[in-house]
C-alpha positions as a Markdown table, in Angstrom:
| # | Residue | x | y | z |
|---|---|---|---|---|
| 1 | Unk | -11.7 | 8.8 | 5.3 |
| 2 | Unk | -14.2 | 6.1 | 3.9 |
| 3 | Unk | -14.3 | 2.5 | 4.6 |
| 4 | Unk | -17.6 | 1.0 | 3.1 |
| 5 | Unk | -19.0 | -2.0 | 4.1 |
| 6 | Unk | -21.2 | -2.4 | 1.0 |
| 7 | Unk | -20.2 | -2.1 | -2.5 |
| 8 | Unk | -21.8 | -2.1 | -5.4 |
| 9 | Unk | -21.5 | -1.5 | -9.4 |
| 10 | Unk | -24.0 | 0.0 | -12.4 |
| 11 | Unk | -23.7 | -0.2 | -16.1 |
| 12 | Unk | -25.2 | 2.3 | -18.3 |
| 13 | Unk | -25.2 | 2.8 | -22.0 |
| 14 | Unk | -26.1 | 5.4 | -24.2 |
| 15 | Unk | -26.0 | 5.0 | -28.4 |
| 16 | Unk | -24.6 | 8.6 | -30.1 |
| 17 | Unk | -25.6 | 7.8 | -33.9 |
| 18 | Unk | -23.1 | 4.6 | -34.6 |
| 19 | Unk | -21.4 | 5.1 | -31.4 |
| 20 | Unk | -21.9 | 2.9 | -28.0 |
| 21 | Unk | -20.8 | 4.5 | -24.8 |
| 22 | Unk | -21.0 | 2.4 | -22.1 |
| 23 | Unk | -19.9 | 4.1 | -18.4 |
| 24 | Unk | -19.2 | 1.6 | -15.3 |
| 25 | Unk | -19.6 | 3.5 | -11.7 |
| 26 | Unk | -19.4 | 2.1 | -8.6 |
| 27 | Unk | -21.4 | 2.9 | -5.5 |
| 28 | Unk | -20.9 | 2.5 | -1.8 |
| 29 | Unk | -22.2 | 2.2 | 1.4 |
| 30 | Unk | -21.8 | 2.0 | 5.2 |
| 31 | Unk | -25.9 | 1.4 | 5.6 |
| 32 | Unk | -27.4 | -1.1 | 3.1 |
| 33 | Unk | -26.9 | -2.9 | -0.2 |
| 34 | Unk | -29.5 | -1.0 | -2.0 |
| 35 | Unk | -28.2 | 2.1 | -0.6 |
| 36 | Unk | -24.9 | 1.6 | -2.3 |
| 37 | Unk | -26.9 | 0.5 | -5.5 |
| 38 | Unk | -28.2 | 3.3 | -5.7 |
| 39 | Unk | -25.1 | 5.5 | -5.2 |
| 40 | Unk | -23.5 | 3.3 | -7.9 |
| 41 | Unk | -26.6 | 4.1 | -10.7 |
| 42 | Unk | -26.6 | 7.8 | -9.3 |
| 43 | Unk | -22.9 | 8.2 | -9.9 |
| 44 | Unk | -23.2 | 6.3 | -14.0 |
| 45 | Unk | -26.0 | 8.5 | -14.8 |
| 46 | Unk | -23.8 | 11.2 | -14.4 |
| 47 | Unk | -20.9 | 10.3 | -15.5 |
| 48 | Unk | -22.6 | 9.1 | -18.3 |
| 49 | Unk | -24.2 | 12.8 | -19.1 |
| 50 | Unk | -20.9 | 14.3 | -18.5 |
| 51 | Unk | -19.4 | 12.4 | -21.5 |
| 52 | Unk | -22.5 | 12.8 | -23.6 |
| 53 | Unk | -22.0 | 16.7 | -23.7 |
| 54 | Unk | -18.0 | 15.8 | -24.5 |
| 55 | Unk | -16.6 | 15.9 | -21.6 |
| 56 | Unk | -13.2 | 13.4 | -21.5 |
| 57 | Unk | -13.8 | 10.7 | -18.4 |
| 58 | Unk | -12.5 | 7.4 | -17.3 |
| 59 | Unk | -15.7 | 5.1 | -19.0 |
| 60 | Unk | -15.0 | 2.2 | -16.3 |
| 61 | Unk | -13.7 | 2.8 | -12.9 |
| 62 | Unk | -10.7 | 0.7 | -11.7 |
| 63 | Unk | -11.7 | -2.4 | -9.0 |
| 64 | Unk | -8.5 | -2.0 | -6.6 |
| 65 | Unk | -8.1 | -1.7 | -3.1 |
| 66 | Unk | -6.4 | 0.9 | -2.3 |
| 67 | Unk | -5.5 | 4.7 | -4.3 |
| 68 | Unk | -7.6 | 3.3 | -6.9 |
| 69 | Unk | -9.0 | 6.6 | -7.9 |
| 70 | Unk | -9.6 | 9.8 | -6.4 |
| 71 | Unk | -13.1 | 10.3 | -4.7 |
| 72 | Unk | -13.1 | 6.2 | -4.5 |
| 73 | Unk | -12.7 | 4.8 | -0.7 |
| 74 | Unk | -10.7 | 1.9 | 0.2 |
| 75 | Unk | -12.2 | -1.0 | -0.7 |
| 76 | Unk | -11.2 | -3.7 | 1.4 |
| 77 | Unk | -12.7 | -5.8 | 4.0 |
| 78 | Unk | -13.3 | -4.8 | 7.6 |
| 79 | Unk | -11.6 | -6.5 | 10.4 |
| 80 | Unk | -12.4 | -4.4 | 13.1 |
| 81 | Unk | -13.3 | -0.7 | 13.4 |
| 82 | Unk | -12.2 | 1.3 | 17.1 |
| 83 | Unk | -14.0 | 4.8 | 16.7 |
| 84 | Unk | -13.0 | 6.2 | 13.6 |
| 85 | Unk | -9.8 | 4.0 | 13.4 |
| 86 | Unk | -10.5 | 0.9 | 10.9 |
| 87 | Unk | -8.4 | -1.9 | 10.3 |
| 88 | Unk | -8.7 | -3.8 | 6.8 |
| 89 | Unk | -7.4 | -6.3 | 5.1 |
| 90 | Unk | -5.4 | -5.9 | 1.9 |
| 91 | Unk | -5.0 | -7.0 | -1.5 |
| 92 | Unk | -2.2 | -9.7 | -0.3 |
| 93 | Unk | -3.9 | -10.6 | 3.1 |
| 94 | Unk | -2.0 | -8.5 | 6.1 |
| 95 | Unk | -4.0 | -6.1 | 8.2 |
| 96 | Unk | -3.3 | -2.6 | 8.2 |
| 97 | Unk | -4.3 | 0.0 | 10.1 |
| 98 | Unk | -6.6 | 3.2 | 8.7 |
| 99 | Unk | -6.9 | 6.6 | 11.0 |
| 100 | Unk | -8.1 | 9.7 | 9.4 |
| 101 | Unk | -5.8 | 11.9 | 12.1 |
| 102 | Unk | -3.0 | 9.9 | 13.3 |
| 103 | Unk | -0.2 | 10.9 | 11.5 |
| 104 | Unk | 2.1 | 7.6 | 10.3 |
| 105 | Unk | 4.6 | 7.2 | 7.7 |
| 106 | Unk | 6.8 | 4.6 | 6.2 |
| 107 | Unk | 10.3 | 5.7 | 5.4 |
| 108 | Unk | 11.9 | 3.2 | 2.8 |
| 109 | Unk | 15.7 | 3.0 | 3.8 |
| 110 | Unk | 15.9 | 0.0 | 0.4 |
| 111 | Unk | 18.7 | 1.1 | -1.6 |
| 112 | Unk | 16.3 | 2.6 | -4.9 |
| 113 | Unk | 16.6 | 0.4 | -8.1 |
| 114 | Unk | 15.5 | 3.1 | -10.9 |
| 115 | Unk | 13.2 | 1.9 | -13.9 |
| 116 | Unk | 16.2 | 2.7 | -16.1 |
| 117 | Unk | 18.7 | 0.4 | -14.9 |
| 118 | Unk | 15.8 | -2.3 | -14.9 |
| 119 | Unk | 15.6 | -1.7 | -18.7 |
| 120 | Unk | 18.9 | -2.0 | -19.4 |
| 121 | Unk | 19.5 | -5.6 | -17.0 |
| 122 | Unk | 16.1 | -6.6 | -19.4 |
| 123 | Unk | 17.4 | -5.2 | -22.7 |
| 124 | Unk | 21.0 | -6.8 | -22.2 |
| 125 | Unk | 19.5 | -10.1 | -20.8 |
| 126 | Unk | 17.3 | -10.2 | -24.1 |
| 127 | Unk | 20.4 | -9.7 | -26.6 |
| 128 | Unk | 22.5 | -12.2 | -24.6 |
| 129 | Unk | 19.5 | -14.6 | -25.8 |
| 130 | Unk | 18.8 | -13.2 | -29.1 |
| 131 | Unk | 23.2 | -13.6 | -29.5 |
| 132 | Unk | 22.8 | -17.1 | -28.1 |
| 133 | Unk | 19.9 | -18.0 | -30.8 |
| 134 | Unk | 22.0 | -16.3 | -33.2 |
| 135 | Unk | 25.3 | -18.9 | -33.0 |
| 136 | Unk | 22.8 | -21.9 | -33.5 |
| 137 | Unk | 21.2 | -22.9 | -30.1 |
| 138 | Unk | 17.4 | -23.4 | -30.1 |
| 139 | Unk | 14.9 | -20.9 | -29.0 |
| 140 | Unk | 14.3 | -23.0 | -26.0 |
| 141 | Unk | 18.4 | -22.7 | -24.8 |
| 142 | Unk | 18.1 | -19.0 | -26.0 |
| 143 | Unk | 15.1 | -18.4 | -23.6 |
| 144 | Unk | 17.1 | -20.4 | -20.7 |
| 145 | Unk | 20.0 | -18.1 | -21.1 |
| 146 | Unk | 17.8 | -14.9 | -21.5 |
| 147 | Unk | 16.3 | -15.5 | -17.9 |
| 148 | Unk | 19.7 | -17.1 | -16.1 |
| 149 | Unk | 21.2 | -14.2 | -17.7 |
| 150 | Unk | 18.5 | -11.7 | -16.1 |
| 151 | Unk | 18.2 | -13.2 | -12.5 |
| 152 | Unk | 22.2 | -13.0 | -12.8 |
| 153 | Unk | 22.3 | -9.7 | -14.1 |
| 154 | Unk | 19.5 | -8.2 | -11.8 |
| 155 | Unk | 21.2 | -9.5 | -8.6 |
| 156 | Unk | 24.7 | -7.6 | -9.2 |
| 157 | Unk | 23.0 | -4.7 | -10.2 |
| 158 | Unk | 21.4 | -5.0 | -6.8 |
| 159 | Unk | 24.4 | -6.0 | -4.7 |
| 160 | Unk | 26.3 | -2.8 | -6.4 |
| 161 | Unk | 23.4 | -0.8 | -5.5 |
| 162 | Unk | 23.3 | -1.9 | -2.1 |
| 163 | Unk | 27.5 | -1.1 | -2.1 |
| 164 | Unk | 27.1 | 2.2 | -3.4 |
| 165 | Unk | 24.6 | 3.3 | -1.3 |
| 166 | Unk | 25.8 | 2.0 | 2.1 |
| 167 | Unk | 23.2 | -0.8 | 2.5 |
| 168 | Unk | 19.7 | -0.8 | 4.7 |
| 169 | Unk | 21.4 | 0.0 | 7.5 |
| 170 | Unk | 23.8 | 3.2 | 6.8 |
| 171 | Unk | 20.5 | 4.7 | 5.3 |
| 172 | Unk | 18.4 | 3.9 | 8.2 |
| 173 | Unk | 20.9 | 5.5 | 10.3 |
| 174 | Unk | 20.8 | 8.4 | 7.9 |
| 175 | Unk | 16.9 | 8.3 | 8.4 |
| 176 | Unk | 17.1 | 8.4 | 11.9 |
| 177 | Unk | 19.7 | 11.5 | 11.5 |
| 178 | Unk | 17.1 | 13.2 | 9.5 |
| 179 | Unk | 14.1 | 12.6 | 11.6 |
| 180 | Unk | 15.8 | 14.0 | 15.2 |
| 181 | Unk | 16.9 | 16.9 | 13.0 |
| 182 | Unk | 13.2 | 18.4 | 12.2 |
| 183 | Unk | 11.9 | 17.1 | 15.9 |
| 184 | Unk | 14.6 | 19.5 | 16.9 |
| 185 | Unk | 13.7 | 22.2 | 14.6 |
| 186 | Unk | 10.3 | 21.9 | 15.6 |
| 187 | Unk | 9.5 | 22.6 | 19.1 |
| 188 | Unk | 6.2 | 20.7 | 20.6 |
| 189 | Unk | 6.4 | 17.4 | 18.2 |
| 190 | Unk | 6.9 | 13.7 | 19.4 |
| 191 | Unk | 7.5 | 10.6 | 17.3 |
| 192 | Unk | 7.7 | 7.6 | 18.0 |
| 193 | Unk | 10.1 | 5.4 | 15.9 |
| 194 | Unk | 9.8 | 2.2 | 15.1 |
| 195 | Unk | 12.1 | -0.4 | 12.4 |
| 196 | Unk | 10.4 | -2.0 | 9.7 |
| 197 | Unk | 12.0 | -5.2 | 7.4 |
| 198 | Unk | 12.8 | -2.3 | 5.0 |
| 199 | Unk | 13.3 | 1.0 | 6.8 |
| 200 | Unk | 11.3 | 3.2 | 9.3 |
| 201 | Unk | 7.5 | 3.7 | 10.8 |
| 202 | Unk | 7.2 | 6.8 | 12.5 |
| 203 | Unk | 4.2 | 7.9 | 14.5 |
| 204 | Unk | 3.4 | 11.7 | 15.4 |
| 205 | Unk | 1.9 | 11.3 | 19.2 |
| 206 | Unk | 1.9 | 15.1 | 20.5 |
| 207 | Unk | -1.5 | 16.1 | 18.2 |
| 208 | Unk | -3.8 | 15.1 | 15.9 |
| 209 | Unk | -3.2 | 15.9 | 12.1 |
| 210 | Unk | -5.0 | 16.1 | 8.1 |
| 211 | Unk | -3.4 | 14.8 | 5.5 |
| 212 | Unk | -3.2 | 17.9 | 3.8 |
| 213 | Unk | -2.3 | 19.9 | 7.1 |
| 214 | Unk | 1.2 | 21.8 | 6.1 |
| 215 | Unk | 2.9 | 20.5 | 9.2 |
| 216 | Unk | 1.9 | 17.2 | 7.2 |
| 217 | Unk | 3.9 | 18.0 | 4.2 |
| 218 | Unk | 7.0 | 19.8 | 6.0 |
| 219 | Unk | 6.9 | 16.4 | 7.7 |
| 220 | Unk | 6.9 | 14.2 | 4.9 |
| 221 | Unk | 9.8 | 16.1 | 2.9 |
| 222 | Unk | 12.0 | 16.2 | 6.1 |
| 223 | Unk | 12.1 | 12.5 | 6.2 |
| 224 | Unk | 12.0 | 11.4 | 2.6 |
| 225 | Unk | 8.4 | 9.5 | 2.2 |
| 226 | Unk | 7.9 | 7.9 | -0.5 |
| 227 | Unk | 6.2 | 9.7 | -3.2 |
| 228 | Unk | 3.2 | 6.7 | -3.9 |
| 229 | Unk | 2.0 | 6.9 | -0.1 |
| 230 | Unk | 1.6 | 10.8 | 0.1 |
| 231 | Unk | -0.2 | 10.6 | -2.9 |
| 232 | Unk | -2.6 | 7.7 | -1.2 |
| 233 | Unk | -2.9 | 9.8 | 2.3 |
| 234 | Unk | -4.0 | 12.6 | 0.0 |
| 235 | Unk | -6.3 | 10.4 | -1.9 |
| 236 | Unk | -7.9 | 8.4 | 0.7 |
| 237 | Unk | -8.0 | 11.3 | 3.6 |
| 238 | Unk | -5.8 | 8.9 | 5.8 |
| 239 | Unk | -2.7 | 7.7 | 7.3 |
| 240 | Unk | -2.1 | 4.0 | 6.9 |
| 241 | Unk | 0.2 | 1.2 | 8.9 |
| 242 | Unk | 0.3 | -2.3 | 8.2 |
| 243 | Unk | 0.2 | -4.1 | 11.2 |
| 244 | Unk | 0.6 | -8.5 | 10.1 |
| 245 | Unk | 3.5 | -9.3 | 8.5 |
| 246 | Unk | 3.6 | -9.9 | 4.3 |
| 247 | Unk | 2.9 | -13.3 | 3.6 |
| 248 | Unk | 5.8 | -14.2 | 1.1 |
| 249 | Unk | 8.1 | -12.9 | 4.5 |
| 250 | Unk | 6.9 | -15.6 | 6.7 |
| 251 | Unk | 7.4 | -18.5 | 4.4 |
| 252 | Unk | 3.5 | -18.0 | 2.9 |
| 253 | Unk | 4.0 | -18.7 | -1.5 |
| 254 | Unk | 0.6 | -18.7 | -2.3 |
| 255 | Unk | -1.5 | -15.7 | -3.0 |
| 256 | Unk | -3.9 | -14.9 | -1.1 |
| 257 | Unk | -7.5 | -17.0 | -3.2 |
| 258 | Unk | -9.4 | -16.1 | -5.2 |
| 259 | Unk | -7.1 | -13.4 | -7.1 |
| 260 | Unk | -7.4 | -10.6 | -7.2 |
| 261 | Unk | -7.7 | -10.0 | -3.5 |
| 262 | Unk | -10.4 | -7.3 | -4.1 |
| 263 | Unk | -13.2 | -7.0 | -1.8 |
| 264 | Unk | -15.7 | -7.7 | -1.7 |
| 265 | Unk | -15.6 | -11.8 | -2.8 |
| 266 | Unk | -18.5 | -13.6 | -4.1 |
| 267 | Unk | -20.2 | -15.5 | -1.5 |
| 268 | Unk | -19.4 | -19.0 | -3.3 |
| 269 | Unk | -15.7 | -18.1 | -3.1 |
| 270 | Unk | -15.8 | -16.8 | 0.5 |
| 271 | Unk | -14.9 | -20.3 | 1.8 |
| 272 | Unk | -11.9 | -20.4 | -0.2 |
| 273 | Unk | -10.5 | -17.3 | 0.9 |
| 274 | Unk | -11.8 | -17.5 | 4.7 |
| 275 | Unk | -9.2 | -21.2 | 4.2 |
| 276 | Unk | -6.3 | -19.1 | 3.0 |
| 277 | Unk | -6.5 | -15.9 | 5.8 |
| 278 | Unk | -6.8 | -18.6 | 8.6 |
| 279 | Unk | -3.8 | -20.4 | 7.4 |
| 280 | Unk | -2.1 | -16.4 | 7.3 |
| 281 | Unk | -3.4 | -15.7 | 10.2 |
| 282 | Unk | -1.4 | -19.0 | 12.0 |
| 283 | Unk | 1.8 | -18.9 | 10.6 |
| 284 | Unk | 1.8 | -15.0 | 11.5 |
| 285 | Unk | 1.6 | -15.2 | 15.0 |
| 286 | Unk | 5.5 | -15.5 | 15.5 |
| 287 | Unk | 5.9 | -12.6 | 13.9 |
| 288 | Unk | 5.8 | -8.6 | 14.6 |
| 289 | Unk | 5.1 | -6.0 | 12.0 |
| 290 | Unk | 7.4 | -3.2 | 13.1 |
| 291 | Unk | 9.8 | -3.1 | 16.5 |
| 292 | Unk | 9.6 | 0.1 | 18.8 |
| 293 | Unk | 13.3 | 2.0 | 18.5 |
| 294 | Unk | 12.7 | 5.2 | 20.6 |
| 295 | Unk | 10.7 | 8.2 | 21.2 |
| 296 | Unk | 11.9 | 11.3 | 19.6 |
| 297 | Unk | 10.9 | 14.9 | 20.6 |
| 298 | Unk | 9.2 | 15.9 | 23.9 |
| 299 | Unk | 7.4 | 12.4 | 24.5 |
| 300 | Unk | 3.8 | 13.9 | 24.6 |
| 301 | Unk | 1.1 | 12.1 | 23.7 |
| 302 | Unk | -2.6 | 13.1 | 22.6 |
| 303 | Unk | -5.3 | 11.5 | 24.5 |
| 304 | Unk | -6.8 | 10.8 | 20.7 |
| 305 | Unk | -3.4 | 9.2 | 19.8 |
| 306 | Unk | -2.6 | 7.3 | 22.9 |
| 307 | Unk | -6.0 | 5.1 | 21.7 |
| 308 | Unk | -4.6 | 4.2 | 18.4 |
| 309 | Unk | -0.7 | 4.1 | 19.8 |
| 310 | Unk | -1.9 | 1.3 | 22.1 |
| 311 | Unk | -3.9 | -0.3 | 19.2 |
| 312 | Unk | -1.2 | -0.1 | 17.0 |
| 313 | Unk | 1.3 | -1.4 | 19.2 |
| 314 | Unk | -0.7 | -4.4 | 20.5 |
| 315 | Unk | -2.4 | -5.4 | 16.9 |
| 316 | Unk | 1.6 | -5.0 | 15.0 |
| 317 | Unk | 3.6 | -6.7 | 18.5 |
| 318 | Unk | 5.9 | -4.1 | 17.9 |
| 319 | Unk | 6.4 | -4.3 | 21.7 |
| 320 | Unk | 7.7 | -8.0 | 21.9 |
| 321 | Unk | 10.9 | -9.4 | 20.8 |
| 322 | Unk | 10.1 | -11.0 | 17.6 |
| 323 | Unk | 11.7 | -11.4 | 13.9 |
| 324 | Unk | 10.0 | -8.5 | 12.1 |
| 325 | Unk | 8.1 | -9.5 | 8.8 |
């Protein structure tokens, strides 16, 4: 796991007879500015070479945060760093939590809403509008109707969802069910278990693990994580934990400024955004991140883990009795 503090970006072009490429690289660092310059020129050049002699690359490298592309770190700011534990903040503002060997997972208990039903609430929205336009309204009635006719569309779908599937609740139970049944299978492990707005957090305690251990995997398709994060833990050689609630939860409308919330910000804007995390930072202080359910398994707990268990539980209040965010 990688956690720069200094970024930095180079442009290089090459003309092939008529033909411009231009290859964008970035570079990063944990000593120096230049130092990541230099990565960042390093890393175009060749790149750059590569695509000369016809090889197929990406010409410009994505600016996101997080699972942007493999072999980039996370690129977000640095709160704090404990040891090899960092804490960042993300795209929307909250804090979350970054350990290369502390295993943590998310288990969404949501009821799923596939692509293909959104389609068809957008495709049967749209010809309730074009049908509206059709029998002589204006374009501007037809749009109204198009999007009351989505929103009203959009929340049955989700209310039958939620029916058929049992709700949050029946599937964190089933979660839950899941979870005690590999611990059991499994002599020697420990998790602790925690509820989340949305479903689980679970946290190995009895060793230290890679993301691409085995035991990692086994894990991970016992308790249903979501495809997206194993692909990120894989990515970015870490397990990750949010730990500040998400702003829209806590009554927070505004993105976090300036958009995107891509470190790092240019100094002239850094006022801006220091005025929206303090204002985050204030209005989350009634609120937990996760709550602590129970222990599953034999209760052990690494010395290593213990470190980032305390850290984890302290920085998300998952300890105190407060409304979960």
């Amino acid at each position: 796991m990688i956690v720069p503090a200094f970024w930095a970006e180079s442009r290089v072009r090459h003309r092939q007879g008529t033909r411009q490429i231009t290859i964008r690289r970035f570079g990063w660092s944990d000593t120096s500015q230049a130092e990541a310059q230099a990565m960042a020129d390093a890393r175009a050049q060749e790149a750059l070479q590569r695509v000369v002699h016809g090889e197929r690359l990406v010409r410009r490298e994505p600016k996101v945060p997080y699972n942007g592309a493999v072999g980039v770190p996370i690129r977000e700011e640095i709160v704090e760093r404990h040891g090899a534990t960092v804490i960042t903040r993300n795209s929307y503002g909250a804090r979350c939590l970054n350990t290369p060997t502390v295993l943590f997972v998310d288990v969404d208990a949501e009821p799923p809403f596939p692509a293909w039903l959104s389609s068809s609430v957008a495709v049967l929205a749209m010809a309730i509008g074009a049908y509206t336009w059709w029998v002589g309204e204006s374009i501007a009635v037809a749009l109204f109707v198009w999007v009351v006719a989505f929103i009203v569309l959009a929340t049955a779908v989700h209310i039958l969802s939620r029916a058929v599937t049992g709700g949050v609740e029946r599937r964190v139970r089933a979660a839950r069910k899941r979870i005690a049944r590999f611990v059991a299978s499994h002599p020697g492990w420990a998790v602790r278990v925690y509820r989340t707005p949305s479903g689980l957090r679970l946290m190995a305690t009895h060793q230290l693990f890679e993301p691409n251990d085995p035991a990692v995997k086994a894990f991970f398709d016992a308790v249903g994580v979501d495809p997206i994060y194993r692909a990120m833990c894989l990515n970015q050689q870490c397990f990750r934990a949010r730990l500040t609630p998400k702003p829209w939860r806590i009554g927070i409308a505004a993105h976090m400024r300036p958009r995107p919330g891509v470190w790092p910000v240019a100094p002239e804007r850094r006022a801006t955004r220091d005025r929206w995390i303090a204002g985050y930072e204030a209005a989350s202080r009634g609120y937990a991140a996760c709550r602590f359910l129970e222990a599953v398994g034999t209760g052990a707990v690494h010395i290593d883990v213990e470190t980032v268990r305390r850290l984890h539980d302290d920085a998300s209040k998952a300890l105190q009795d407060l409304p979960i965010a």
